[in-house]
N, C-alpha and C positions, 0 to 999 in steps of 0.2 A: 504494500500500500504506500510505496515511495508518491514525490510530488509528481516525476515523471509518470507513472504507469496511472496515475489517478485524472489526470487529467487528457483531456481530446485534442491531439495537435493535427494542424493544418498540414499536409502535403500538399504539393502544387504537380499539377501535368497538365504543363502546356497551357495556363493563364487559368483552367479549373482546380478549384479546393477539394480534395480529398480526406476527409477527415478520418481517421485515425487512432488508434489505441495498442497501448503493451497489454496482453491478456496471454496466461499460460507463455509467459517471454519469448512472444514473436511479438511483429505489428498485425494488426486483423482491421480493417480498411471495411467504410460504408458502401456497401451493396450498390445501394440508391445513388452515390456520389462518382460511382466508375462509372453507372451507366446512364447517367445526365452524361457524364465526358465525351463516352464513345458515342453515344448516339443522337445527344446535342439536342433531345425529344426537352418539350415544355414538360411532359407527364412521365416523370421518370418512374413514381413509386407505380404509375399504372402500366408501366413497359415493364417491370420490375415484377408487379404481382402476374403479369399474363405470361411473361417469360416464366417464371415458377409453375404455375399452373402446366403449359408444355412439356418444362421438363419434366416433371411427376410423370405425367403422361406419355412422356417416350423413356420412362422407366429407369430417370435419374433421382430413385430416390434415396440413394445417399449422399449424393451433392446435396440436397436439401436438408438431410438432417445432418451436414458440419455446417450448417449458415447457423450463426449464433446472434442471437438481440443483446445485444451491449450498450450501455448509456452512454448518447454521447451530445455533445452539448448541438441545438436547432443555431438556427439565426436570430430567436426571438431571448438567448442567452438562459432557456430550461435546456435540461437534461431530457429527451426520451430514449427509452428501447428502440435501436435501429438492429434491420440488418447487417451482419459484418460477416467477413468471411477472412480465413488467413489468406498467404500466397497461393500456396498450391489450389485452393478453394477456388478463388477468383482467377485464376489460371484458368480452369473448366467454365469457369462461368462466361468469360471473355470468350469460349471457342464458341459459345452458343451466339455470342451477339455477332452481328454481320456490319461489320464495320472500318471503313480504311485505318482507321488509328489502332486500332486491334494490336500488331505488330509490335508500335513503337511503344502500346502502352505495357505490355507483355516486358518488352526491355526496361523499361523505367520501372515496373514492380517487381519486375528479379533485382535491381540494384539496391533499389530500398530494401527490401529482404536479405540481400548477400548485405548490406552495410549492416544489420541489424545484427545477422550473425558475430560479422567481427567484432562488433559493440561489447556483444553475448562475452566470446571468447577474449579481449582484451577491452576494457570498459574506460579506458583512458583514451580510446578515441570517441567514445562517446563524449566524452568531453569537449576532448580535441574539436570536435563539429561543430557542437554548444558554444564553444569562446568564438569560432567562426563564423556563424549565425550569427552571434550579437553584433559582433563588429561590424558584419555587412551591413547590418541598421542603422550602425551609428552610431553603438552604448559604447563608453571609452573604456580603455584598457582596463581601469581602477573598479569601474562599477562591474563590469563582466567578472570580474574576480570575487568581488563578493558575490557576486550572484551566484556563481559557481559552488561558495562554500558555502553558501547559505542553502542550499540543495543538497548538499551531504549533510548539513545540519538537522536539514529537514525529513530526509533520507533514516537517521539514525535515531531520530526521535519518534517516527512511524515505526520504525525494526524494532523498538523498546514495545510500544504500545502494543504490538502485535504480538510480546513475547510475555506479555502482562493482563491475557485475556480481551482486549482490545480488537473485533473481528469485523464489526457491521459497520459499512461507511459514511453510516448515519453519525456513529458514534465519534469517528474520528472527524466526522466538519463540526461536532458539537466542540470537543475537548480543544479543535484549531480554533474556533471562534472563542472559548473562555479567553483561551492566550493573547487573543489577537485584543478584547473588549478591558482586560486587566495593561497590557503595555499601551495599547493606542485611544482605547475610550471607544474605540467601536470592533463590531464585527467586521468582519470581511465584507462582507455582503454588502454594509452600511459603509464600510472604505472605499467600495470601486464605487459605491454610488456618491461618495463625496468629491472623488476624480473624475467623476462622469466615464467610466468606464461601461462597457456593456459586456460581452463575450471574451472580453480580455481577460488576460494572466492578471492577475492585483500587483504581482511581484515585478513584475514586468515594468512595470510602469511608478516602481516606487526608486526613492532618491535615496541616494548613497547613505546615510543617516537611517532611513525605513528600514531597507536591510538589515545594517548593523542592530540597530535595538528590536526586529524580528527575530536575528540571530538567536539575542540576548536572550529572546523568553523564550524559545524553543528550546537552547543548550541547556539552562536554568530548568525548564520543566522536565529534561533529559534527565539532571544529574538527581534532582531531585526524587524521581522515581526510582532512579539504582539503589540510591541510598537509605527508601524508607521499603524498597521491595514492594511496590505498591500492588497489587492485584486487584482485577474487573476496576469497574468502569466509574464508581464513584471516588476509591481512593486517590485515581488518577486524574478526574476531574480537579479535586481538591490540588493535587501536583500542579496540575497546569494554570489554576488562578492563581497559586502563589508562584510559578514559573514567571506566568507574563505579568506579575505582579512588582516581579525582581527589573523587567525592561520596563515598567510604568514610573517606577520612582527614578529610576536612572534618568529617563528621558526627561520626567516632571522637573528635575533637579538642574539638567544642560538647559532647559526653558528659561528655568528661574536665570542662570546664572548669563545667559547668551541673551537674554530678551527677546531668542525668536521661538516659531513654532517649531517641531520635529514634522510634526504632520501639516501634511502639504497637498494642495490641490494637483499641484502641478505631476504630469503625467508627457509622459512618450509622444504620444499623438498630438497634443496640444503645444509642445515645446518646437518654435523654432529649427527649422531645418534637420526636423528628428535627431536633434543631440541631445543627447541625457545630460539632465542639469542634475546637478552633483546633492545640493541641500535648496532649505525651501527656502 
């Protein structure tokens, strides 16, 4: 239940969005969203559900029973149940659709999958990608770097939860939102909509500062559970208010002493020639 594998990332083929998810550690890719691509149709989930129906009926029904519904975020910034399929899966699915891009898209979903492996087998290019990405955007050297650590932060505080009875991922946006409502006075939820964010990462779009005292009450809610052996989901509850409790005074205290805010409107999208401004 790392930040990677929890949340729905965007691929791109050929100026369409592909979205995307880690499940059983592969990527498993939106049904609905390869075949808006190939086929360019207004009615994809109804090309989609009639191509299903076919294949049943030309007696592909175990293609159909590896398509799995997975949550993954609309354009309207909810979570539904879509179809997904792994590589191989959408492999078969692609030979059923009759399409010129067929070929090249077949290429470009072996790459993602062969990249995903090497991820698998050496996980510092996974990184290695991650600091590439930002920087094509335009986040500077300094912020990618936390960014990056504040993801294994993030990463090892999910590992903890999940080894402390911590399994439904209801529970884990509860115990991230105590953290987030004790260091910054709001939830997540209530953050990206103080940045006017919609579909976006929160983290994405926070300033070098956000990071650092997000760190704070993740590491803090970390150490804290090692050390009291916290078990299910209330003891750890209690861990993570006084986690993000420990980033709430620190930040309250840089306020007092600096006279500005820590929390900030300001965000990615709304910054100046997409450069990440450093504090608010």
């Amino acid at each position: 239940m790392s930040e990677q594998s929890a949340l729905t990332k965007i691929a791109i083929f050929k100026g369409k969005q592909i979205r995307k998810i880690i499940h059983s550690n592969e990527w498993w890719f939106s049904v609905i969203d390869v075949v808006e691509a190939l086929t360019e149709t207004e009615r994809p989930r109804k090309y989609w559900s009639d191509l299903k129906k076919k294949l049943s009926q030309e007696g592909y029904v175990q293609l159909s029973e590896k398509i799995g519904q997975l949550k993954l975020r609309a354009s309207d910034g909810k979570e539904y149940l879509t179809d997904c399929a792994n590589t191989e899966t959408l492999f078969r699915v692609i030979q059923t659709i009759p399409s010129p891009k067929a070929e090249p898209f077949k290429r470009w979903l072996a790459k993602v999958g062969y990249e995903r492996i090497q991820e698998i087998e050496d996980p510092e290019l996974a990184m290695k990608r991650m600091r590439a990405i930002y920087k094509a955007k335009g986040y500077s050297q300094e912020w990618v770097e936390k960014r990056v650590r504040g993801i294994a932060i993030r990463e090892e505080l999910t590992d903890e939860w999940n080894k402390r009875g911590i399994k439904d991922q209801q529970d884990y946006a509860i115990l991230t939102a105590e953290i987030s409502k004790a260091a910054f006075g709001m939830t997540p939820s209530e953050y990206k909509k103080y940045k006017g964010l919609d579909r976006q990462n929160l983290r994405d779009h926070m300033t070098d500062l956000e990071l650092i005292f997000s760190m704070l009450g993740e590491a803090s809610t970390t150490k804290i559970a090692r050390s009291r052996d916290t078990q299910g989901f209330d003891p750890n509850k209690q861990a993570a208010i006084e986690g993000g409790n420990i980033a709430g005074n620190a930040r309250k205290e840089l306020e007092q002493k600096s006279g500005d805010s820590v929390v900030s409107r300001k965000n990615y999208l709304t910054n100046p020639k997409n450069k990440k401004i450093r504090n608010s």
